[in-house]
C-alpha atoms as one frame of an Amber mdcrd trajectory, in Angstrom:
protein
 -40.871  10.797  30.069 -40.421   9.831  26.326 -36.607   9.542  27.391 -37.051
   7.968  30.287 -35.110   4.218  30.814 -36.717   1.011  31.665 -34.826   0.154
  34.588 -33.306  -3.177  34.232 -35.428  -6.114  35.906 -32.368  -7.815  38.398
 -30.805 -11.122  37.006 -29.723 -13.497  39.668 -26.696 -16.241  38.507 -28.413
 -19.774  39.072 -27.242 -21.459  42.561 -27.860 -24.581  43.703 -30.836 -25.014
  45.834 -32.279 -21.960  44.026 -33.096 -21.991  40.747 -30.451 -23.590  38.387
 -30.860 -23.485  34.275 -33.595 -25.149  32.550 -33.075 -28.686  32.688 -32.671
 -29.174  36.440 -36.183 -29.576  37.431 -35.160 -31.165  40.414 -32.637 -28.717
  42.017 -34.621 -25.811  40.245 -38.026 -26.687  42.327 -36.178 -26.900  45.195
 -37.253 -28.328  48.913 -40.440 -30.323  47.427 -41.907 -27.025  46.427 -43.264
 -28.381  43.111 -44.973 -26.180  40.345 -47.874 -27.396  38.464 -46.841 -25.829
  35.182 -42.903 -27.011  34.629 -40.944 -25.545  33.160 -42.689 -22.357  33.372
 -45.028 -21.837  30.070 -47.210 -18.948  29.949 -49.413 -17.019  27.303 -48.776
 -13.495  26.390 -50.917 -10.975  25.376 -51.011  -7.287  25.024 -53.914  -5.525
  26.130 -54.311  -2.160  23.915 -58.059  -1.474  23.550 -59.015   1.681  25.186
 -61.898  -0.092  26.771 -59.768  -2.172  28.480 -57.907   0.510  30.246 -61.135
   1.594  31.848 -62.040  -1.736  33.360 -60.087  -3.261  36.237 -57.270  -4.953
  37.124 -56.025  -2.286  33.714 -57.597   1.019  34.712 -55.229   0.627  38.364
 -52.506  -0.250  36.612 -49.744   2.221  34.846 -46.348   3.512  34.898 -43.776
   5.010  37.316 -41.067   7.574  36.217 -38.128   8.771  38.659 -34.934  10.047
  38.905 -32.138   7.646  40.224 -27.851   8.407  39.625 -28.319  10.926  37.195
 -30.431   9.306  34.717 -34.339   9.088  34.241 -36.074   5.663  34.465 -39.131
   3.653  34.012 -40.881   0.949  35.853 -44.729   0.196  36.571 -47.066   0.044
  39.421 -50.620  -0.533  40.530 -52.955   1.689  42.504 -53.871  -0.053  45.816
 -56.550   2.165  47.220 -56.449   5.647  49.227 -53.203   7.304  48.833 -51.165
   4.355  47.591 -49.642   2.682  44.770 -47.627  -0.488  44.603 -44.608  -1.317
  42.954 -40.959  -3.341  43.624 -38.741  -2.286  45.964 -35.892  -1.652  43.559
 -37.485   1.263  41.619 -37.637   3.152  44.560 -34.170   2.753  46.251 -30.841
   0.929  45.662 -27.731   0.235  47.875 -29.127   3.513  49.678 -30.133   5.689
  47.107 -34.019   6.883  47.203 -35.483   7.839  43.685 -36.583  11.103  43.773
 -39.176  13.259  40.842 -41.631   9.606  41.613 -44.916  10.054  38.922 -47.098
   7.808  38.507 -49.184   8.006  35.189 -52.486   5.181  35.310 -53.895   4.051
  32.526 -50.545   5.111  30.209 -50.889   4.361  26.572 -48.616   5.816  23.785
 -47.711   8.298  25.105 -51.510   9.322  26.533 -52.076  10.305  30.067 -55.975
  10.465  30.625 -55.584  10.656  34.366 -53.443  13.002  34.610 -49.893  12.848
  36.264 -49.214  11.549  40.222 -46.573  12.923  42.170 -45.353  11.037  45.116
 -45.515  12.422  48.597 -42.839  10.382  49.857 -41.583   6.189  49.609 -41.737
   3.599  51.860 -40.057   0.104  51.253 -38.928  -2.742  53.281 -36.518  -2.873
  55.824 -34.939  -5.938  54.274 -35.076  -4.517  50.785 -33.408  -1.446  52.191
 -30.718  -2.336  54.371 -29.613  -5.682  52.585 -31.632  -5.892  48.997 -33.258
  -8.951  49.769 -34.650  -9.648  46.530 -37.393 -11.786  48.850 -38.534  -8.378
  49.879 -38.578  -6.563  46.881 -41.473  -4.481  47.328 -42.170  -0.739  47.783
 -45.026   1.659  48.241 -45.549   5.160  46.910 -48.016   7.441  48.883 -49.143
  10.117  46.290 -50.601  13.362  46.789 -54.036  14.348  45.428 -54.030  15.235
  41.949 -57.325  18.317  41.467 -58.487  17.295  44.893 -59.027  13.592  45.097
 -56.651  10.618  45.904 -55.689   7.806  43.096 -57.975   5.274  45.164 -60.935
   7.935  43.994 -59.816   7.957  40.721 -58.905   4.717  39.277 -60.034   2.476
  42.233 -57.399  -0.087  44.325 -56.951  -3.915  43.591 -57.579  -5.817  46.455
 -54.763  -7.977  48.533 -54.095 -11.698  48.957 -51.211 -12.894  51.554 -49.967
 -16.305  52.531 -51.535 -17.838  49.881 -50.680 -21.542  48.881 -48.007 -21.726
  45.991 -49.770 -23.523  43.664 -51.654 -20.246  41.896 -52.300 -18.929  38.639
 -51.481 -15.365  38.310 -52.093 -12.714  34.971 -48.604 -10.581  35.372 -49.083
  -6.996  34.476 -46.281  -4.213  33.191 -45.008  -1.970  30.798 -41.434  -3.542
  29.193 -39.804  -1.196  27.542 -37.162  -3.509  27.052 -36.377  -4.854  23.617
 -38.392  -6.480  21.676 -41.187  -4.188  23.657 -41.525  -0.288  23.244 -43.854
   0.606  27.020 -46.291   2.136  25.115 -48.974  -0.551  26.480 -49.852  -2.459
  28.992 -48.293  -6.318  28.516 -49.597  -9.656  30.003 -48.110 -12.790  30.973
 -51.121 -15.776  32.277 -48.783 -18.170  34.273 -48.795 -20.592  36.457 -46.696
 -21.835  39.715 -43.208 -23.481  38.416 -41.443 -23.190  40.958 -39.518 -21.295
  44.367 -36.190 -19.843  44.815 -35.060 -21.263  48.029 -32.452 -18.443  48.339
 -34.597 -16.220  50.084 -37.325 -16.947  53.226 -39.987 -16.362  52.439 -39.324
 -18.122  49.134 -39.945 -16.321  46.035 -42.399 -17.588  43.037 -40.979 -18.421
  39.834 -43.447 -18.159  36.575 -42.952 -18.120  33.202 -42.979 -14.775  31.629
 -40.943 -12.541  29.170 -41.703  -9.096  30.347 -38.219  -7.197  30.228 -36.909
  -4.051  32.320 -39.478  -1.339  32.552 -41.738  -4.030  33.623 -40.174  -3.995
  37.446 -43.136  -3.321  40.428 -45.963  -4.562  37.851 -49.118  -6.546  39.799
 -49.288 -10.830  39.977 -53.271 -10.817  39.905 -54.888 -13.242  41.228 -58.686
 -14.131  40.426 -58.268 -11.567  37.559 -61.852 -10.350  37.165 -63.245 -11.547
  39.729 -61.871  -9.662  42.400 -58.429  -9.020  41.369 -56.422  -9.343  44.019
 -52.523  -7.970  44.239 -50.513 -11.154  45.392 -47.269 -10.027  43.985 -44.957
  -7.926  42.114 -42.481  -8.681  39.621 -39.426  -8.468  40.538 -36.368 -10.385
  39.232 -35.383 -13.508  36.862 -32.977 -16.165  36.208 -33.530 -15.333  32.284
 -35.762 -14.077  29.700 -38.819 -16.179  29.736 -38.905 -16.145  33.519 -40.568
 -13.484  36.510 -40.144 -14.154  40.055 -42.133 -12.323  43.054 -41.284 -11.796
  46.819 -44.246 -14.252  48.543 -46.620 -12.082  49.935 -47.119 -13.161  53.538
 -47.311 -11.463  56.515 -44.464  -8.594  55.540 -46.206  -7.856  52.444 -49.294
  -7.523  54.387 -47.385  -5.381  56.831 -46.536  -2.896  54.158 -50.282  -2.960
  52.326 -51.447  -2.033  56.072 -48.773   0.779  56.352 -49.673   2.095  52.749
 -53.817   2.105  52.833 -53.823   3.801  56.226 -51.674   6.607  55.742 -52.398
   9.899  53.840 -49.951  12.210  51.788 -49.237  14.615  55.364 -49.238  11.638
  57.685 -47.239   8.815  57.921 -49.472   5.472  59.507 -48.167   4.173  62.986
 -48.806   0.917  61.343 -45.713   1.499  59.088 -43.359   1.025  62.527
């Protein structure tokens, strides 16, 4: 694990009617999509009390180590509930190939592992994300098996789920960079509002500010954080450094959440198609 890569977040060139450099407000919003906090500030913070671990959205929250071409990587993830966690869709496969040796470690902090290690039972990602890496679809689910006879919904809880939700939303981004200038040791978070959408992709993805860097890949958008702490998006790619953008979570997203909360680590839900 300590050798373990963060796997790079992806980086999209700027395109018109997407998101074009800073500057371009009006090209960058695109289709009369507008944000109510652009450009895309945001406040960072890390959260490294132990406390904090054990209270949600934290204590669901940790990180996800696989196998992919020969290498070991990093990203993060969130527990869900049941059998399932939650990450993006490109730390599980890419152009075809399926990670394989999936943990997932809650509550991670230098190097600590106080609930013990997760093993996935198998993947499950979206057809889009699979067949054409839609990064509007970036999203995965990992269905664990029980770890000394309970499931990681017993153990650290599961955030809730918000879907086709109006843009305008303020979100607390969750992750583990390991990226430079951050090490993955702890938990990082980015408070950001809507800036914008990348019209490239339908649904359109949300565009924040936030400098999280690779490692961070699958982490949770919460929204209400505290007060029910709902999952309403992962991060996924940027157009730069101080931006994260999400797949929308509508009715695909909530498509996959059914698939993942109603199946088990020996059975596979008939909701997943």
């Amino acid at each position: 694990m300590d050798k373990a890569l963060p796997l790079p977040l992806p980086q999209r060139e700027p395109q018109r009617g997407s998101a074009p450099a800073p500057g371009q407000p009006s090209e960058r919003i695109g289709e009369g999509v507008r944000g109510y906090s652009y450009p895309a500030p945001f406040s960072r913070f890390r959260t490294f009390p132990n406390r904090k671990y054990q209270k949600a959205p934290h204590k669901m929250v940790g990180k996800l180590f696989f196998k992919r071409g020969g290498a070991n990587w990093v990203c993060s993830a969130a527990s869900i509930g049941n059998y399932a966690i939650w990450t993006a869709g490109h730390c599980l496969v890419d152009n075809g190939v399926w990670s394989t040796d999936v943990v997932f470690v809650p509550q991670y902090r230098q190097k600590s592992r106080p609930k013990g290690n997760w093993n996935a039972a198998y993947l499950i990602s979206t057809g889009h994300w699979v067949n054409f890496s839609d990064l509007g679809d970036d999203m995965g689910v990992v269905i664990l098996q029980p770890l000394n006879g309970k499931t990681i919904g017993q153990v650290v809880g599961g955030l809730g789920f918000a879907w086709n939700q109006p843009y305008e939303r303020h979100w607390f981004l969750l992750g583990y960079p390991a990226g430079a200038p951050f090490t993955g040791e702890k938990q990082i978070v980015c408070a950001a509002s809507f800036a914008y959408v990348d019209t490239a992709f339908s649904p359109a993805p949300m565009g924040v500010g936030c400098d999280q860097t690779g490692g961070s890949s699958g982490g949770p958008w919460i929204l209400n954080y505290g007060n029910g702490n709902f999952l309403n998006g992962n991060n996924s790619y940027g157009y730069g450094s101080l931006e994260m953008l999400s797949p929308y979570f509508g009715n695909g997203a909530k498509a996959l959440y059914d698939c993942a909360i109603n199946s088990t680590a020996t059975t596979v839900s008939p909701l997943c198609g």
